[in-house]
MIZANU-219412 format. One record per residue: x, y, z of N, C-alpha, C in turn. Coordinates in pm, whole numbers, padded with zeros to 5 digits, always signed. Last residue first. Example, Ala and Ser with C-alpha at 12.3 -4.5 7.8 and 13.67 -1.06 7.14 Angstrom:
+01285-00225+00708+01367-00106+00714+01290+00003+00787+01319-00569+00780+01230-00450+00780+01320-00330+00780
***
This chain:
-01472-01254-00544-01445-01381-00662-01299-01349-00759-01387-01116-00233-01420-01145-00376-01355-01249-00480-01378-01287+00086-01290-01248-00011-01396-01235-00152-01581-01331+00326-01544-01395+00260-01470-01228+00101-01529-01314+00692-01505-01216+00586-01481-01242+00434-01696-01461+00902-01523-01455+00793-01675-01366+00719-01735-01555+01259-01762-01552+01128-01671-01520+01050-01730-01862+01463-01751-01695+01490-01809-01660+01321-01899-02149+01544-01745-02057+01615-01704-01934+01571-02121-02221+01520-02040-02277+01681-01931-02199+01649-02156-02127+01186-02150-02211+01295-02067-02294+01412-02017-01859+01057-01957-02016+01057-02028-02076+01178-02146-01641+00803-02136-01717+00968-02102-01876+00995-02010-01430+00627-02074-01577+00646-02060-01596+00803-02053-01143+00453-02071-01176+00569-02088-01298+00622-02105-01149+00174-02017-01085+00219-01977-01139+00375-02385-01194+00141-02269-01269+00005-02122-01219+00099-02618-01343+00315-02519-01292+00324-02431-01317+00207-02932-01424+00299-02860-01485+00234-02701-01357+00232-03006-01165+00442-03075-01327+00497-02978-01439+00415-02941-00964+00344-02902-00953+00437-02900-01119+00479-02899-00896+00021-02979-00977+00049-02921-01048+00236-02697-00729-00006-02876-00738-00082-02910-00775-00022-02546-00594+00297-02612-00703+00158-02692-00661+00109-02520-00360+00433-02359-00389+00309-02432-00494+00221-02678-00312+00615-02686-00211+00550-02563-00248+00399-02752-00581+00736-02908-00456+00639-02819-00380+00624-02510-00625+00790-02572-00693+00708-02662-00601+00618-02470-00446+00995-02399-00466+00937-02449-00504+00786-02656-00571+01177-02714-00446+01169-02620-00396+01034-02563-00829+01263-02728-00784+01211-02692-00678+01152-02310-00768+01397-02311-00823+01212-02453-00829+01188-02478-00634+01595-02393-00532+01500-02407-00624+01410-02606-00862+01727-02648-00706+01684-02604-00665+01590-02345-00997+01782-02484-01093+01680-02584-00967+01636-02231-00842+01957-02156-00942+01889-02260-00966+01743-02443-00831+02179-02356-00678+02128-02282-00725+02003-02428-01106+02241-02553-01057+02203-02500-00929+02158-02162-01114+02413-02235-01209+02266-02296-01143+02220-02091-00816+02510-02095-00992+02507-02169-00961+02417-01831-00588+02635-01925-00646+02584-01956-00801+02527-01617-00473+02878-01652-00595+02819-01728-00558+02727-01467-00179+02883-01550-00222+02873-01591-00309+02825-01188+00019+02776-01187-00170+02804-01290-00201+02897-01272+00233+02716-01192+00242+02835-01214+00076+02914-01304+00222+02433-01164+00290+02495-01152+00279+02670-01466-00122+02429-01473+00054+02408-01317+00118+02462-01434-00421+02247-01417-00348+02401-01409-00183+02338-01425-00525+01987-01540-00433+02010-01539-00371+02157-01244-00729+02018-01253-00606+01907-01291-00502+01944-01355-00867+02162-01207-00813+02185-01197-00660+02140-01497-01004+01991-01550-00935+02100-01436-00810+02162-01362-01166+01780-01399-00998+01733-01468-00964+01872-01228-01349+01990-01196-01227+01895-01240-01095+01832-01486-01478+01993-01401-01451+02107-01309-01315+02015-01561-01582+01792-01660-01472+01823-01565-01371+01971-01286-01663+01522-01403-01683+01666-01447-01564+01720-01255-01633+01188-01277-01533+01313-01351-01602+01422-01144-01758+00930-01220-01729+00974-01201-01706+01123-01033-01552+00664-01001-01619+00778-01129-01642+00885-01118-01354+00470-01030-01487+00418-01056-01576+00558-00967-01085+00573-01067-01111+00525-00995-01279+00472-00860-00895+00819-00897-01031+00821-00916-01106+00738-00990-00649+00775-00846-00678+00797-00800-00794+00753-01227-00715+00799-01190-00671+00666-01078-00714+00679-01285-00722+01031-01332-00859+00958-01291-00786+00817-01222-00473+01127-01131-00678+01196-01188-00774+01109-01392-00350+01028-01267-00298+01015-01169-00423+01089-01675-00403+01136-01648-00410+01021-01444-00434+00970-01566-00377+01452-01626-00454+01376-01584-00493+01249-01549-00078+01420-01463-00150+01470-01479-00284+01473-01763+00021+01279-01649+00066+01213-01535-00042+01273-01991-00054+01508-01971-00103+01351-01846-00125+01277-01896+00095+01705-01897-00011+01728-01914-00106+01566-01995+00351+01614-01821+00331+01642-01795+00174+01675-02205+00315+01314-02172+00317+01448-01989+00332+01464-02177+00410+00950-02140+00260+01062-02106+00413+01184-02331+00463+00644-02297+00553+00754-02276+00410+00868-02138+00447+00317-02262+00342+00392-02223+00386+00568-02122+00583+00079-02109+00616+00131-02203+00562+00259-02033+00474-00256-02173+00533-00156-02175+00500-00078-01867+00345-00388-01829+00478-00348-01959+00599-00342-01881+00067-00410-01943+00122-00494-01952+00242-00497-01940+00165-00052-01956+00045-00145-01989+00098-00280-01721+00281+00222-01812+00303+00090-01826+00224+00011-01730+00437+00571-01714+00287+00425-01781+00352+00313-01506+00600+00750-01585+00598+00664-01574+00485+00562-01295+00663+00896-01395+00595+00995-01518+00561+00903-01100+00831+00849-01221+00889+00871-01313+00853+00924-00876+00656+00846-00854+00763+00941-01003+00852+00978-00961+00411+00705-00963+00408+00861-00897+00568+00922-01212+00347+00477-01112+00474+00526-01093+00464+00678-01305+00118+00288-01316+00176+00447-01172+00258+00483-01461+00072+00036-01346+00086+00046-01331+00131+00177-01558-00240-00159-01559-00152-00044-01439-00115-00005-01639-00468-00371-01640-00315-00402-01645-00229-00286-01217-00492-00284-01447-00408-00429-01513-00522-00386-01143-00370-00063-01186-00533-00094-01318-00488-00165-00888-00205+00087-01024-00184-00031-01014-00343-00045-00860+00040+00343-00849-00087+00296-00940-00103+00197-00679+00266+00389-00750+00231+00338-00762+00080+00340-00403+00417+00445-00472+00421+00569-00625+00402+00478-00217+00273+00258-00189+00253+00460-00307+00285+00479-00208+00495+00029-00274+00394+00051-00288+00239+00183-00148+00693+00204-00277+00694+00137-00332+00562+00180+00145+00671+00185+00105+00633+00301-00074+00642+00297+00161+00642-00108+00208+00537-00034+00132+00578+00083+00121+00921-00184+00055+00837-00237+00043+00707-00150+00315+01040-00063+00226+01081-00023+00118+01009-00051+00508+00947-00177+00500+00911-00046+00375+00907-00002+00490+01076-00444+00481+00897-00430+00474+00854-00306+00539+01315-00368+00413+01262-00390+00444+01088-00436+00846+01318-00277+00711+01382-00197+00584+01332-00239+00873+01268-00540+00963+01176-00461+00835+01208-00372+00847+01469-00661+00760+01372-00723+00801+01244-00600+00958+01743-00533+00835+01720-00532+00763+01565-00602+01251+01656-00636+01168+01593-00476+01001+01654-00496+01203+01699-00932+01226+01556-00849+01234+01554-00710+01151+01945-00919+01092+01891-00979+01072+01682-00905+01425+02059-00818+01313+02058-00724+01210+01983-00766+01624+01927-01008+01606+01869-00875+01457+01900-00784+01486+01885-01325+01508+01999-01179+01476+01908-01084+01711+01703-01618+01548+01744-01457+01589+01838-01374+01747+01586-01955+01811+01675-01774+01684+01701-01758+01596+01270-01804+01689+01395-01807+01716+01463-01936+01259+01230-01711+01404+01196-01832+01459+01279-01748+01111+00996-01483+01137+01135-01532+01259+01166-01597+00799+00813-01388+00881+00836-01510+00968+00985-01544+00682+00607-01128+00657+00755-01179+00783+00749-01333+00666+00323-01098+00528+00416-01052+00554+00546-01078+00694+00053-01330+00725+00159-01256+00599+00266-01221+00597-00199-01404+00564-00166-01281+00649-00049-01226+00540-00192-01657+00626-00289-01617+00624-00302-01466+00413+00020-01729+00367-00121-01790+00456-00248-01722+00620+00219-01708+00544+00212-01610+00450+00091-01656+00857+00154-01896+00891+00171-01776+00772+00171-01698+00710+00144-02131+00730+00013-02105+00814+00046-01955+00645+00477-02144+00537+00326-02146+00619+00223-02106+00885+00544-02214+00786+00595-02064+00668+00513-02034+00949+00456-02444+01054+00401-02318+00955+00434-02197+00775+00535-02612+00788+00390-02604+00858+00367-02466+00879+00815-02584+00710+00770-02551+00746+00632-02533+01207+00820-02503+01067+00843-02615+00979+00763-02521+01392+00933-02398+01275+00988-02315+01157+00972-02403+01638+00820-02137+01562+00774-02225+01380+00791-02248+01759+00945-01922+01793+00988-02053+01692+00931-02137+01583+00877-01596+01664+00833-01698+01669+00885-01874+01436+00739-01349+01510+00840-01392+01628+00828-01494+01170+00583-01229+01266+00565-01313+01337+00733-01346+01063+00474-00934+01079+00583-00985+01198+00593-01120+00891+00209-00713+00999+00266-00834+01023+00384-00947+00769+00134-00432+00772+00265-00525+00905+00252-00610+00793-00207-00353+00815-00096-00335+00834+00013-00440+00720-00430-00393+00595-00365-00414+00628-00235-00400+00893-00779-00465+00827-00664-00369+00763-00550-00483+00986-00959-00624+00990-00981-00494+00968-00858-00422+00920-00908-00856+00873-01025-00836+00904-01079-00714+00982-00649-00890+00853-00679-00895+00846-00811-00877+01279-00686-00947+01224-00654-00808+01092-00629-00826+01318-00758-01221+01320-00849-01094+01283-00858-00973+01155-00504-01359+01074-00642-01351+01144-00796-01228+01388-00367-01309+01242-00339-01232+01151-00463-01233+01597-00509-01441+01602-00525-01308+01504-00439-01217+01497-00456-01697+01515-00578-01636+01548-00592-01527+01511-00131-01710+01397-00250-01706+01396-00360-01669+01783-00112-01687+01694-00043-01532+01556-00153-01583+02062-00368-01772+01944-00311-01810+01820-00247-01653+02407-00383-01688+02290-00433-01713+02180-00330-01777+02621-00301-01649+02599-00424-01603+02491-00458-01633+02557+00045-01681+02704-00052-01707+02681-00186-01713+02249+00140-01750+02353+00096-01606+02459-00003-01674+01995+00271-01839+02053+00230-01890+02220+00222-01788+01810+00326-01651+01804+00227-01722+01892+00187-01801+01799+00447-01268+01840+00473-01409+01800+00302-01452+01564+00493-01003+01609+00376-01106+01678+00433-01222+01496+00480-00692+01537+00533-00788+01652+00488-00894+01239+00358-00476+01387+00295-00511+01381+00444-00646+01130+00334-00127+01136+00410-00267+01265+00400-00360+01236+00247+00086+01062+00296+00121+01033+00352-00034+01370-00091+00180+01398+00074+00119+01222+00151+00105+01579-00280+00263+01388-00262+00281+01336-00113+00258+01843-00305+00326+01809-00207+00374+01606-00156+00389+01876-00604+00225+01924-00554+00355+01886-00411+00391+01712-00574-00043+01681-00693+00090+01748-00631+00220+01843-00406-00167+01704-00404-00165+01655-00504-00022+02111-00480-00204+02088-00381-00128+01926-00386-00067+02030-00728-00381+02111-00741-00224+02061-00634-00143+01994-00593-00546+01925-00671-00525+01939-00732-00362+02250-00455-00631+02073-00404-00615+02017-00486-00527+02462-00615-00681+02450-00578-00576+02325-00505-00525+02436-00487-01072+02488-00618-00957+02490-00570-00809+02318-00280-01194+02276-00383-01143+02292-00462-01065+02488+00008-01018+02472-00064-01127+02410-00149-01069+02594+00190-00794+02610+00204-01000+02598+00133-01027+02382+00263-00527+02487+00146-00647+02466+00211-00773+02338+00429-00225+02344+00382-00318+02393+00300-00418+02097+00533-00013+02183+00460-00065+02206+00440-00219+01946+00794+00219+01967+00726+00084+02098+00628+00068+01690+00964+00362+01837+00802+00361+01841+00770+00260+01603+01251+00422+01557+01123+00336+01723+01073+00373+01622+01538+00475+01579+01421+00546+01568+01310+00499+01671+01718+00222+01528+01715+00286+01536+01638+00362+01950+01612+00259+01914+01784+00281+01785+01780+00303+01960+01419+00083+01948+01413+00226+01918+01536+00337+01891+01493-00166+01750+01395-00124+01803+01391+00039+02141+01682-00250+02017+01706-00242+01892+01628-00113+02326+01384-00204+02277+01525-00140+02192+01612-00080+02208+01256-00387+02218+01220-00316+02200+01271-00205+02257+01401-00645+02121+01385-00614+02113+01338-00478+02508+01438-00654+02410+01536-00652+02302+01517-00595+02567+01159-00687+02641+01267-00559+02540+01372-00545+02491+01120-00913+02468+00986-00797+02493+01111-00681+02663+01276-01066+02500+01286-01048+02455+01197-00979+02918+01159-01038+02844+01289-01010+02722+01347-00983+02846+00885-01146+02896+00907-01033+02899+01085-00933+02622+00706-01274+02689+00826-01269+02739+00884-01183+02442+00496-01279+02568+00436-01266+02684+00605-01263+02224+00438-01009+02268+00535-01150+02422+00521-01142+01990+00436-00782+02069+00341-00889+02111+00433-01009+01903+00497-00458+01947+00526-00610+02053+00454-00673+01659+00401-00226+01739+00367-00327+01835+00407-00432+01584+00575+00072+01574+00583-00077+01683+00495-00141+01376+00574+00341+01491+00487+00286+01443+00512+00125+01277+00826+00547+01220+00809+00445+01350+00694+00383+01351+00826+00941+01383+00871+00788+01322+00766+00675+01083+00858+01178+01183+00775+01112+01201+00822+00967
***
């Protein structure tokens, strides 16, 4: 599935250029000259990376990064004439995620377009709750980024009660969890092993769990940091 790009620039040539360009590598793009209708666009298309001028006929690129920070999370890339130090600070202080004046090399700007993706889908295949960070393509935890070795039955375990975290979990569920690739039951007792075994290796204090609670008669949670 194509990459959804945003561009906002009220320039109508260089809206074209770039446009181009960004579809020639495969990327979707859309676009607006200006503030009004952003916002809209942003909702009906759910874009994977927005590209931002700041200074726009109708408005201000800062004030309308700080609107769409207050309703999403998606990569903002500012592009824009304005190239003092003060402006490259209050564009990423604000929640932009990359900064590039003009004039630019197009190739310059899909390689940064390329690494904000690259960044984005990173962070997909992690989950972090500090101090742990579990790499689900490697299968690897780390607390405090030491490196805590889990079973295949651990990883799959550990990795539903992270997902999770906050909620609490019947035992029925994470059993589910723990069926092998070729949907092999396991019971209770395979269930009460692992968060044992879990425990001695993620608490201090395995007997007093800070991480791991057990909810009596009905499964356990994943309690959230303070």
């Amino acid at each position: 599935m194509k990459k959804k790009i945003i561009l906002i620039e009220d320039d109508e040539n260089l809206r074209r250029g770039i446009s181009f360009y960004l579809e020639q590598e495969d990327y979707e793009v859309f676009v607006n000259g200006g503030v009004k209708g952003a916002l809209g666009l942003i909702q009906e298309t759910s874009p994977d990376l927005i590209i931002l001028d700041v200074t726009l006929p109708d408005g201000n690129g800062f004030e309308l990064c700080q609107e769409i920070r207050q309703v999403s999370t998606v990569p903002i890339f500012f592009l824009t004439a304005h190239d003092l130090e003060s402006d490259i600070l209050t564009g990423l202080s604000i929640g932009g995620d990359d900064y590039l004046t003009k004039p630019f090399s197009l190739a310059i700007l899909k390689a940064k377009v390329a690494l904000l993706f690259k960044k984005q889908e990173d962070r997909t295949k992690k989950i972090i709750l500090q101090p742990f960070v579990l790499n689900l393509d490697s299968h690897r935890l780390f607390k405090n980024d030491v490196e805590i070795p889990l079973s295949t039955t651990e990883f799959r375990l550990i990795n539903y009660l992270m997902k999770n975290a906050g909620i609490v979990l019947e035992k029925e569920l994470l059993l589910e969890a723990l069926w092998d690739d070729q949907g092999k039951f396991v019971d209770e007792n395979v269930l009460s092993v692992n968060i044992r075994r879990i425990r001695l290796k993620i608490e201090a204090d395995p007997k007093n769990p800070q991480y791991i609670e057990t909810i009596r008669g009905i499964g356990y949670l994943w309690k959230r940091g303070e």
